[in-house]
C-alpha positions in Angstrom: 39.2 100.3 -54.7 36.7 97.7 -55.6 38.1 94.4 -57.7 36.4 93.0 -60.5 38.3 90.1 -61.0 36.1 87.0 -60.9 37.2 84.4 -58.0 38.2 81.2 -59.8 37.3 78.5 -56.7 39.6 76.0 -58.2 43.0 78.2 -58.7 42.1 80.8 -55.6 41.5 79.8 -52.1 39.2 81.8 -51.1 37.5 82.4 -47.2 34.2 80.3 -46.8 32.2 83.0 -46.7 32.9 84.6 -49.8 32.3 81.1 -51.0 28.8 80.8 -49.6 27.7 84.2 -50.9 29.4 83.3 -54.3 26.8 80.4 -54.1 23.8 81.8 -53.0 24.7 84.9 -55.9 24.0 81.8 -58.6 21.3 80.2 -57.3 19.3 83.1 -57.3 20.6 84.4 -60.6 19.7 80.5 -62.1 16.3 80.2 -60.4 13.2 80.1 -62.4 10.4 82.6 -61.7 8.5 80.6 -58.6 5.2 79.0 -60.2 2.3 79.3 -58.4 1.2 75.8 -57.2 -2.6 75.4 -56.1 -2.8 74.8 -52.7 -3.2 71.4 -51.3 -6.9 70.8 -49.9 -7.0 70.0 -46.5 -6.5 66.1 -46.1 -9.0 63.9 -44.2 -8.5 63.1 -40.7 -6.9 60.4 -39.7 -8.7 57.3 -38.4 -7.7 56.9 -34.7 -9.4 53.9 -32.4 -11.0 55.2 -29.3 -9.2 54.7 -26.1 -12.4 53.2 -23.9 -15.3 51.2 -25.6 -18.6 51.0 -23.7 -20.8 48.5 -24.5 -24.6 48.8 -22.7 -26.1 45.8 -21.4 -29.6 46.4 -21.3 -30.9 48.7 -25.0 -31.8 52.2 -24.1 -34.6 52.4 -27.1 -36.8 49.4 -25.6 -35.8 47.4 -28.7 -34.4 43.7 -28.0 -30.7 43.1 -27.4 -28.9 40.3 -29.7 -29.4 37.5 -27.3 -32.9 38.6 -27.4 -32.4 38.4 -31.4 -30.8 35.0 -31.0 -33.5 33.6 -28.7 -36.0 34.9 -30.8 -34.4 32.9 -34.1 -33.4 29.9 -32.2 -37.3 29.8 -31.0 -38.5 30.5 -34.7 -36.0 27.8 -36.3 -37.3 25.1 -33.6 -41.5 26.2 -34.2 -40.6 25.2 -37.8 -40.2 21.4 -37.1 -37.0 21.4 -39.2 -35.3 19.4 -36.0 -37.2 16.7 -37.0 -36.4 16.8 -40.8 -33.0 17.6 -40.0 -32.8 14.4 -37.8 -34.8 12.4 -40.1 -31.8 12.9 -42.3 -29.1 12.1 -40.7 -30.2 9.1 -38.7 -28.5 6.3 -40.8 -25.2 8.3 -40.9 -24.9 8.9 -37.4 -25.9 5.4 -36.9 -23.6 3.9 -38.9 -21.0 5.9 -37.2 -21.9 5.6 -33.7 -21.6 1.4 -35.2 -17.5 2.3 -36.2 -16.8 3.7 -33.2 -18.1 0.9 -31.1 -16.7 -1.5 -32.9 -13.2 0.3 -32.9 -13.4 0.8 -29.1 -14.6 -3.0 -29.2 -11.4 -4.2 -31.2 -9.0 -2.1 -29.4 -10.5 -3.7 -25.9 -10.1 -7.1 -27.1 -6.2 -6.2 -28.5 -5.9 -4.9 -25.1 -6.5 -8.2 -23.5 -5.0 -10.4 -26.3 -1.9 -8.1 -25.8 -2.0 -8.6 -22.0 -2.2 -12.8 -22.0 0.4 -13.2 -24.8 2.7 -11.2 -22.1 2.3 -14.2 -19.6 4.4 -16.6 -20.1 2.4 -20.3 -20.9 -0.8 -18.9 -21.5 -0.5 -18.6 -26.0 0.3 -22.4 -25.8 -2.2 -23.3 -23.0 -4.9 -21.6 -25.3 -3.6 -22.9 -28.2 -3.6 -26.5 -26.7 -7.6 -25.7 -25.5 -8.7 -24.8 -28.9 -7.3 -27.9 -30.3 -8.9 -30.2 -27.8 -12.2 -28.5 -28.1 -12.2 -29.1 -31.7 -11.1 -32.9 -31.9 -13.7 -33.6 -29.0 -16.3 -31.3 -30.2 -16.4 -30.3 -33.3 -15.1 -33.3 -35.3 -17.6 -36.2 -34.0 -20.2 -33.5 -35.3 -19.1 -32.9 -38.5 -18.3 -36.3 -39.5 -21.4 -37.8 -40.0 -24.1 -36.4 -42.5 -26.7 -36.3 -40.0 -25.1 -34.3 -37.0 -23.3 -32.1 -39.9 -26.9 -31.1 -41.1 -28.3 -30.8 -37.5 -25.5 -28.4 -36.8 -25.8 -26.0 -39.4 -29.6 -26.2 -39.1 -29.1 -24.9 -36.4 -26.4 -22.2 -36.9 -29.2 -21.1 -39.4 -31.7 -20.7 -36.7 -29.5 -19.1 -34.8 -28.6 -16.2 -37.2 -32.4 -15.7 -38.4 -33.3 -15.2 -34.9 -30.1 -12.6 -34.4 -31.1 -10.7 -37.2 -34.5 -11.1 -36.0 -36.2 -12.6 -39.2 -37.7 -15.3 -37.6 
């Protein structure tokens, strides 16, 4: 004799699979008809690198390679002249700063050797003591009188046109 009775999961314990056909009873009874859904069109590939890459050296369809393409340019660029415009043009900049780097490496030279005969002990007073006699022997009997005073800077004068070379 078959039982109606409806299995109440929460009062009856009931085997698993009773439970699982109970289950799959509702589902179907609760699913909607199945829509038809328009099928997905077939997606592109996807991009994949190539394992080997072969690169010719010499062109197969007679036609020049880049270095000829570069040559080729580099030749044009020079038969153009624009070397000379392009040079013309930056002349004073690069002289003026070929002039600051000589006179840095100049500056640092001479700190060099300042650096290296205040490290000896006596010389900064020995060269002090020089300057000083120079200058009361030299330089004082000169620039006393008017006369020697003007002869001397007459001559500094002369000595800077013809440095500068305005002579």
């Amino acid at each position: 004799m078959a039982d109606d009775t409806t299995i109440n999961p929460d009062t009856d314990p009931a085997s698993p699979s009773q439970e699982v056909e109970a289950v799959q009873q509702s589902t179907e009874q609760t699913a909607p008809q199945a829509v038809e859904q328009p099928t997905p069109q077939a997606a592109p590939p996807e991009p994949s690198i190539a394992a080997t890459l072969v690169i010719e050296a010499e062109p197969q369809n007679g036609e020049g390679g880049e270095w000829e393409l570069l040559l080729g340019k580099l030749r044009q660029w020079l038969d153009q002249n624009e070397l000379n415009n392009l040079w013309a043009q930056a002349r004073k900049p690069v002289t003026i700063l070929a002039g600051l780097v000589g006179l840095l490496l100049v500056l640092r030279v001479y700190s060099a050797v300042l650096g290296a005969l205040d490290s000896l002990p006596l010389v900064p007073g020995l060269l002090e003591l020089v300057g000083v006699v120079w200058a009361v022997r030299y330089g004082i009997p000169k620039l006393l009188r008017s006369s020697e005073r003007e002869r001397l800077l007459g001559g500094l004068h002369q000595s800077w046109k013809a440095f500068r070379g305005k002579d």
